[in-house]
C-alpha positions in Angstrom: 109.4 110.2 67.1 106.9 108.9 65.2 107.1 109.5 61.3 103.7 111.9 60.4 102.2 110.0 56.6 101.8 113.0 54.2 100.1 110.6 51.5 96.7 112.1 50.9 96.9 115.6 53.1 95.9 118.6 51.9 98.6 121.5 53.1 98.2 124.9 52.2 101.6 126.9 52.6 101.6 131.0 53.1 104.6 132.6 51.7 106.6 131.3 48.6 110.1 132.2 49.4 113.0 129.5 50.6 111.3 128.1 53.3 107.7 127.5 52.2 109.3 126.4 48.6 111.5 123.7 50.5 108.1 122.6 52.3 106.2 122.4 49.2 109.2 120.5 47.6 109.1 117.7 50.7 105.4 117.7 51.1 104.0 117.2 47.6 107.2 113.9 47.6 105.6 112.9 50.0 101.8 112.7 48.7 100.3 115.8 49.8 98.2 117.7 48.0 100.1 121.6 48.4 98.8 124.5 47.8 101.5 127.2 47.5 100.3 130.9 48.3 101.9 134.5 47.8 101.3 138.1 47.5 103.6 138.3 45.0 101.4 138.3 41.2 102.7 135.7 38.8 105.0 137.9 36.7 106.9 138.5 39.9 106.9 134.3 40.4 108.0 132.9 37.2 111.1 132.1 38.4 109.8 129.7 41.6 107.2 128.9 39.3 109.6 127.2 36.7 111.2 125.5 39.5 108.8 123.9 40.8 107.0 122.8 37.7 108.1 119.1 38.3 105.8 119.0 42.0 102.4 119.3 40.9 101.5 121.9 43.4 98.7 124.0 43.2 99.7 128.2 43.1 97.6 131.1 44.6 98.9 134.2 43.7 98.4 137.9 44.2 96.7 137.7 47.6 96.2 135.6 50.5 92.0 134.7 49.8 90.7 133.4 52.7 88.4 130.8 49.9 91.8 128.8 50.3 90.6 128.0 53.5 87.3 125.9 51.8 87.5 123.1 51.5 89.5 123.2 54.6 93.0 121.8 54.4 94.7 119.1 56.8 97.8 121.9 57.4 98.2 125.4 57.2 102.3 126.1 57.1 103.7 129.7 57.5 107.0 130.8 56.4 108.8 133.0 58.3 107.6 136.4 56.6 103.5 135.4 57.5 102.8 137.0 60.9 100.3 135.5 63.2 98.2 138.6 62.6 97.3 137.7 58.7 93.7 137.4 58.7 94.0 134.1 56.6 96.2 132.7 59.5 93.6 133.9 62.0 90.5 132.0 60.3 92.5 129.7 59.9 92.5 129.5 63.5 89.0 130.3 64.1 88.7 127.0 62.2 90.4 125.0 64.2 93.0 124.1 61.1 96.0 123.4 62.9 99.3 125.7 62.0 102.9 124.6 61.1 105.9 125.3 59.3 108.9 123.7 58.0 110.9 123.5 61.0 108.8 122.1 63.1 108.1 119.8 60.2 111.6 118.8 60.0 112.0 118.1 63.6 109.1 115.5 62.9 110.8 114.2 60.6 114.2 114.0 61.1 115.9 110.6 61.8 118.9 112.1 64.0 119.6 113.6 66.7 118.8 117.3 66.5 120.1 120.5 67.9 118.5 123.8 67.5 120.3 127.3 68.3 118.5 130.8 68.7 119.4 133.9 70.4 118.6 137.6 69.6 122.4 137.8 68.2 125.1 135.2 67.2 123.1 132.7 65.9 124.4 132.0 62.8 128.3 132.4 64.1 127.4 129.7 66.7 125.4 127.4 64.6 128.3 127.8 62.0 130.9 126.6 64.8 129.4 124.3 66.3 128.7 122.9 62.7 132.4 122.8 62.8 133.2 121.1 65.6 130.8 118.5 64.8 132.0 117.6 61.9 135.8 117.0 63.3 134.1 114.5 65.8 134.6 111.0 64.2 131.0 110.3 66.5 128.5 111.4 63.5 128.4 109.8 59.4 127.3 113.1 58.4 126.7 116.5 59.9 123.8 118.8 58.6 124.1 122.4 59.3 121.3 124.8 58.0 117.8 126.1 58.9 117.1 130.1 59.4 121.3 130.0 57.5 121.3 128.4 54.5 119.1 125.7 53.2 116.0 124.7 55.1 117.1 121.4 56.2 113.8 120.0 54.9 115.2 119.9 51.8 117.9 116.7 52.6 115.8 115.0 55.5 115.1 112.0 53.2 118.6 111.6 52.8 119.6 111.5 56.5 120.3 108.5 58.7 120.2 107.9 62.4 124.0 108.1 63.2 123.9 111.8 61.7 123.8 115.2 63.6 121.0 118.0 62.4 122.5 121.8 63.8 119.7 123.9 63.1 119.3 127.9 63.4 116.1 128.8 64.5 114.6 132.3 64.6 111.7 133.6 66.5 109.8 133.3 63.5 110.2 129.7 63.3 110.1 129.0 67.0 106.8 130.3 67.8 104.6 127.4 65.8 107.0 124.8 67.5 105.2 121.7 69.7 108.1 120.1 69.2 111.6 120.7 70.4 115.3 119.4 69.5 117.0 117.2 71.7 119.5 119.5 72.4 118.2 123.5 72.2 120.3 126.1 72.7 119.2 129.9 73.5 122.3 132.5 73.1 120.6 135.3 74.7 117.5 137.5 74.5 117.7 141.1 73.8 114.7 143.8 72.5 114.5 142.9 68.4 111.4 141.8 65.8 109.2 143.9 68.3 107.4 145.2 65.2 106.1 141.0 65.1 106.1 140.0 68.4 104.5 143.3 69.7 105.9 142.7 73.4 108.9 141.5 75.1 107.4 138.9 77.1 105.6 137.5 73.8 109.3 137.2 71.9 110.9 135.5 74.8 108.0 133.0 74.9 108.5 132.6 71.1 112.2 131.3 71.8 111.5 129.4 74.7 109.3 126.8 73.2 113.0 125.4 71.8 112.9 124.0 75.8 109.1 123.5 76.2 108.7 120.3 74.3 111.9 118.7 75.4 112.2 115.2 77.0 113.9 114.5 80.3 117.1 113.1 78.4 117.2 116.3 76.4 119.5 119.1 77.0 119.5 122.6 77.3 122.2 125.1 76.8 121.8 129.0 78.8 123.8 132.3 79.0 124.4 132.5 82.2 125.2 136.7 81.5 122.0 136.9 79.5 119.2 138.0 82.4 116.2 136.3 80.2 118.2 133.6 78.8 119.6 132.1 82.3 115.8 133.3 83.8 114.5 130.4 81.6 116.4 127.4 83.3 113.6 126.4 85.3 112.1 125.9 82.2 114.3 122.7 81.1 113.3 119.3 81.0 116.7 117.6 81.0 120.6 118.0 81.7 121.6 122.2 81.7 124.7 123.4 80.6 125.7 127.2 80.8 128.0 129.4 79.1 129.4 133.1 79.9 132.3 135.3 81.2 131.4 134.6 84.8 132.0 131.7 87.6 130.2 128.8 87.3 128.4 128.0 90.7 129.4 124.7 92.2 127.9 122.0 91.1 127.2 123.6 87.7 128.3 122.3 84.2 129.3 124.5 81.5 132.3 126.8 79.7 133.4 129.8 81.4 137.0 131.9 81.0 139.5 132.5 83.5 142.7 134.4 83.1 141.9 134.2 79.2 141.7 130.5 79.4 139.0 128.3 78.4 137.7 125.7 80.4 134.7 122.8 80.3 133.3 121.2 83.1 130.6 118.5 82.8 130.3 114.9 84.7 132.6 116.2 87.8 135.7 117.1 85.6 137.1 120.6 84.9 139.0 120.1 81.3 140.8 123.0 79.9 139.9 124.0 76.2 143.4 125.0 74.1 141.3 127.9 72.3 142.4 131.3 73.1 145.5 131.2 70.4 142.8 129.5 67.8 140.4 132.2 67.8 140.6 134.8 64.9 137.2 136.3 65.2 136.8 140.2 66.9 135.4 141.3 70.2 134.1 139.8 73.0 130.9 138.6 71.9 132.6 136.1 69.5 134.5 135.2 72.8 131.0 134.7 74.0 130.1 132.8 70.8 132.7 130.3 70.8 131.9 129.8 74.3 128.5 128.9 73.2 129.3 126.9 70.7 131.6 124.9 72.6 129.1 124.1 75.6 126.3 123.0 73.2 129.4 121.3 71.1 130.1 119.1 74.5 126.8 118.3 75.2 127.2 116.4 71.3 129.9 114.6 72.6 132.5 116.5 70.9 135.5 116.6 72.7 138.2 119.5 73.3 140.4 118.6 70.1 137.4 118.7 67.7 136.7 122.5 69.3 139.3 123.9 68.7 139.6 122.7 65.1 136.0 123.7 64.7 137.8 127.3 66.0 141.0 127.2 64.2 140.8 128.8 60.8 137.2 130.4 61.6 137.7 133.7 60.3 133.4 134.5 60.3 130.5 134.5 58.5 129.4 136.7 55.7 128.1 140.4 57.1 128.9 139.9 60.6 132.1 142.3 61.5 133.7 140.8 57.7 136.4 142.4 56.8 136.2 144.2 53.5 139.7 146.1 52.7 141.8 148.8 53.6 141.2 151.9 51.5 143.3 155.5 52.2 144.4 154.0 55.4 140.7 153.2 56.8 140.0 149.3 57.5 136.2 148.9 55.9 133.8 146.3 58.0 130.7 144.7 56.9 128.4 144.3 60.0 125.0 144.1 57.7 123.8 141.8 59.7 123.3 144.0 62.8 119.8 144.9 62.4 118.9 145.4 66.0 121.1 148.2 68.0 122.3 145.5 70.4 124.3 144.0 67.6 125.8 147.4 66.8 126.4 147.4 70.3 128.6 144.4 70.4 129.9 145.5 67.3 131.8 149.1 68.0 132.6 147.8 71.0 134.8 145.4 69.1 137.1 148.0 68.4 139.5 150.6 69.4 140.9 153.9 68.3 139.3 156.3 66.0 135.2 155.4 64.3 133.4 156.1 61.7 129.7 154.7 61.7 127.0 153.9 59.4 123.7 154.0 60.6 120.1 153.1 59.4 117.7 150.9 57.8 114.4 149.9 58.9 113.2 150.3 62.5 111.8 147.3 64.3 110.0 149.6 67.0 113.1 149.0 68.6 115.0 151.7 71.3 117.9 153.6 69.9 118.7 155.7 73.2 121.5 152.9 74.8 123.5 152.7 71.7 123.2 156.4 70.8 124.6 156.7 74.8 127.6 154.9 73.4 128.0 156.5 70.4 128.6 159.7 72.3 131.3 157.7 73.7 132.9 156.0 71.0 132.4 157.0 67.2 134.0 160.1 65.8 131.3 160.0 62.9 128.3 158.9 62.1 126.3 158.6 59.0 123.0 158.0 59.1 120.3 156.8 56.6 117.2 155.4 54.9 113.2 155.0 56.7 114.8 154.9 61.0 117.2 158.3 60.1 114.7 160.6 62.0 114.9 158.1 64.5 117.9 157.6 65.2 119.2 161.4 65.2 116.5 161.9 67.8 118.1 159.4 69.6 121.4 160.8 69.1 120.6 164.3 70.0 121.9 167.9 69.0 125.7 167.8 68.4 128.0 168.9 71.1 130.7 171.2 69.8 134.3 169.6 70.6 132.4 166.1 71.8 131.7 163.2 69.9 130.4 162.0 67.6 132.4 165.1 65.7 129.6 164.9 62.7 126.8 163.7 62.0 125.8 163.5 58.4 122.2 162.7 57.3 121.4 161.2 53.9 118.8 159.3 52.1 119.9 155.9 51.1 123.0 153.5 52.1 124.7 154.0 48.7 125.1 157.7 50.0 126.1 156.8 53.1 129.0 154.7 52.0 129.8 157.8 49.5 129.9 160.1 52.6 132.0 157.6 54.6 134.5 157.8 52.0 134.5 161.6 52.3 135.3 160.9 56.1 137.9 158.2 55.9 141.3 158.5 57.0 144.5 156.9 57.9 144.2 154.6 61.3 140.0 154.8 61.5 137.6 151.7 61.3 134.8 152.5 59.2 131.8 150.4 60.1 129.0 149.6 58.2 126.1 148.6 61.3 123.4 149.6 60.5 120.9 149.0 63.9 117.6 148.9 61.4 116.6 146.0 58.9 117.3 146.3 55.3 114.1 145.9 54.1 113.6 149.8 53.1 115.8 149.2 50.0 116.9 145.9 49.7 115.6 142.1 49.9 117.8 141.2 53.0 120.8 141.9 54.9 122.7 139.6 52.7 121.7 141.5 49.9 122.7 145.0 51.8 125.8 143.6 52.8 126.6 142.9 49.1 125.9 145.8 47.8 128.3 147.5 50.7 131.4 145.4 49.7 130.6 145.8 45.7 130.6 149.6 46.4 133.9 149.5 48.7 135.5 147.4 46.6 134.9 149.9 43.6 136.4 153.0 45.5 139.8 154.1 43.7 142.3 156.3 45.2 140.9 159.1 43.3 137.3 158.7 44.9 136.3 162.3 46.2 
């Protein structure tokens, strides 16, 4: 791909948090003139500001002005907060200014090969993994893992070469500027979440699909075969198609798929079996599902079966996703902050057995509650429920049964009270878990932030907590 010359541009970049402060960084190296923009007033900035004092960019603080727009700029980027909707954004595109972001400049950028990896849940466990796998595979110099996890990969594209390997996460966000797509693109599944951005269902799917849209014909693709609107887009691939998924694979198809609690690969006319199912330390099913994943879009790196399952071996998860906190008066505490959907608090309770105490709330997304309050009436002894989506969600849940579960429901205001009444609730041989359904962006900064917060808080409990 041909390198795009900065030298001279004029960019104008909405939203001053990791991504757009990562674009700034790369774009004014490269001899743009950058124009970084925020709500935020400068009080709230000094700490961005002081960082970026050595770039020479321009700041616009306070509001988003559409005066930025004149004289128009070469570029206007969006970080992943700045909705299509901003009225800047939609001058902007009166204008005819073209729109962009730091993904898509990466992939412009990058010298490697690249592989990018969304889904509605299990992105950043599958990007982690397959990270992991790559790097056991003596193919690739250097493996780069980051994106929507971590650092925006922008930041160390000058420093990559061509025999390298760039695993990006990608979120909708990011996905819907994209005209350009990574040689190998990988979507996990889609499921109803960021409706509050996308608006519709069909407008989110077609915001992860562009990851196939732009690909070449020696590209690949990797599909759930289980996920209805994942496998529905394989007519949309350019190149080679691999699947993933509990079920058969149809003859002539390559891909991973179990049988008998086996793992097996097959790709160029061989069936391989994968030596996984004794590596694998990560709960429930959809981590089956996720190392599945990984190791089909693994293969179609080149990795072979022995750097899978060290990728596997010793994975014991990612931050906020089903982590293990402790054991306190017989109760095993788990961290699930990032479930902010109900389909991840789905996967999560179903990860366990035996007796459940739930903690429920957040932010809503304009997201339905009614499936997972269907198996909550199934599964969880208790639920707590809190912050903006509690109104919600006990409409969803319904008047209590006496003698049926869930045997309580408690209502409170914030998540430090929720985890207080948890503790009220916890006994010997119950699983409390902390997943919430709703974003965390009524009371904190981000679900890493919220998950924080839970495991400070559980960690602090003593044994004479009432």
């Amino acid at each position: 791909m041909a390198q795009v010359q900065w030298n001279g541009k004029r960019a104008l970049i909405l939203g001053a948090a990791r991504q757009g402060l990562a674009l700034a960084r790369y774009l004014a190296r490269h001899g743009a003139a950058v124009t970084l923009n925020d709500r935020r007033s400068p009080d709230q900035m000094q700490t961005e500001m002081a960082a970026m004092a050595d770039t020479g960019i321009t700041w616009s603080l306070g509001a988003h002005p559409l005066e930025l727009l004149q004289p128009a700029p070469d570029l206007l980027c969006l970080s992943g907060g700045i909705p299509l909707e901003n009225p800047l954004v939609q001058e902007a595109l009166r204008r005819g200014i073209p729109l962009s972001n730091d993904t898509q400049i990466f992939l412009q950028a990058a010298p490697c090969k690249t592989l990018g990896i969304t889904g509605s849940a299990g992105k950043t466990t599958t990007t982690t993994l397959v990270g992991r796998m790559a790097q056991q595979s003596a193919q690739y110099r250097r493996v780069w893992v980051g994106g929507n996890m971590g650092d925006p990969l922008i930041n160390y594209v000058d420093e990559m070469t061509e025999a390298d390997l760039a695993v990006l996460e990608i979120s909708s966000f990011q996905s819907e500027l994209l005209t350009v797509s990574p040689e190998i693109a990988a979507i996990l599944n889609i499921t109803p979440n960021h409706l509050d951005r996308h608006g519709t269902m069909e407008a989110y799917t077609a915001a992860k699909a562009r990851l196939l849209d732009f690909q070449s014909p020696g590209a690949a693709a990797i599909l759930n075969r289980d996920d209805e609107i994942s496998w529905g887009l394989r007519d949309r691939r350019k190149g080679r198609l691999l699947s993933f998924g509990f079920s058969p694979l149809r003859e002539g198809e390559e891909g991973v798929y179990e049988q008998s609690n086996r793992f097996f690969l097959n790709q160029n006319g061989k069936t391989e079996r994968l030596p996984l199912e004794d590596a694998i330390e990560l709960r429930g099913e959809h981590n089956r599902l996720n190392v599945m994943a990984a190791c089909a879009i693994a293969a179609a790196a080149g990795c072979n079966a022995e750097a899978m399952r060290a990728g596997v071996s010793g994975f014991k998860g990612v931050a906020h996703r089903l982590e293990f906190v402790r054991t306190w008066r017989g109760a095993h505490w788990y961290n699930d902050s990032i479930a902010t959907a109900p389909e991840r608090t789905l996967a999560a309770i179903r990860s366990f057995g035996g007796p459940l105490i739930l903690l429920l709330g957040g932010r809503d997304k304009n997201l339905p509650w009614e499936a997972l309050a269907q198996v909550v009436r199934q599964r969880v002894d208790h639920v707590v429920i809190f912050g903006e989506a509690r109104e919600k969600i006990e409409t969803a849940l319904g008047a209590r049964v006496l003698g049926s579960k869930p045997y309580s429901i408690t209502r409170v205001n914030t998540c430090r009270e929720a985890v207080l009444a948890a503790s009220r609730l916890a006994q010997p041989g119950f699983v409390v878990l902390f997943s919430p359904g709703g974003t965390s962006y009524d009371e904190f900064k981000d679900f890493e932030e919220r998950g924080e917060r839970f495991r400070e808080w559980v960690l602090e409990f003593s044994e004479t907590l009432r």
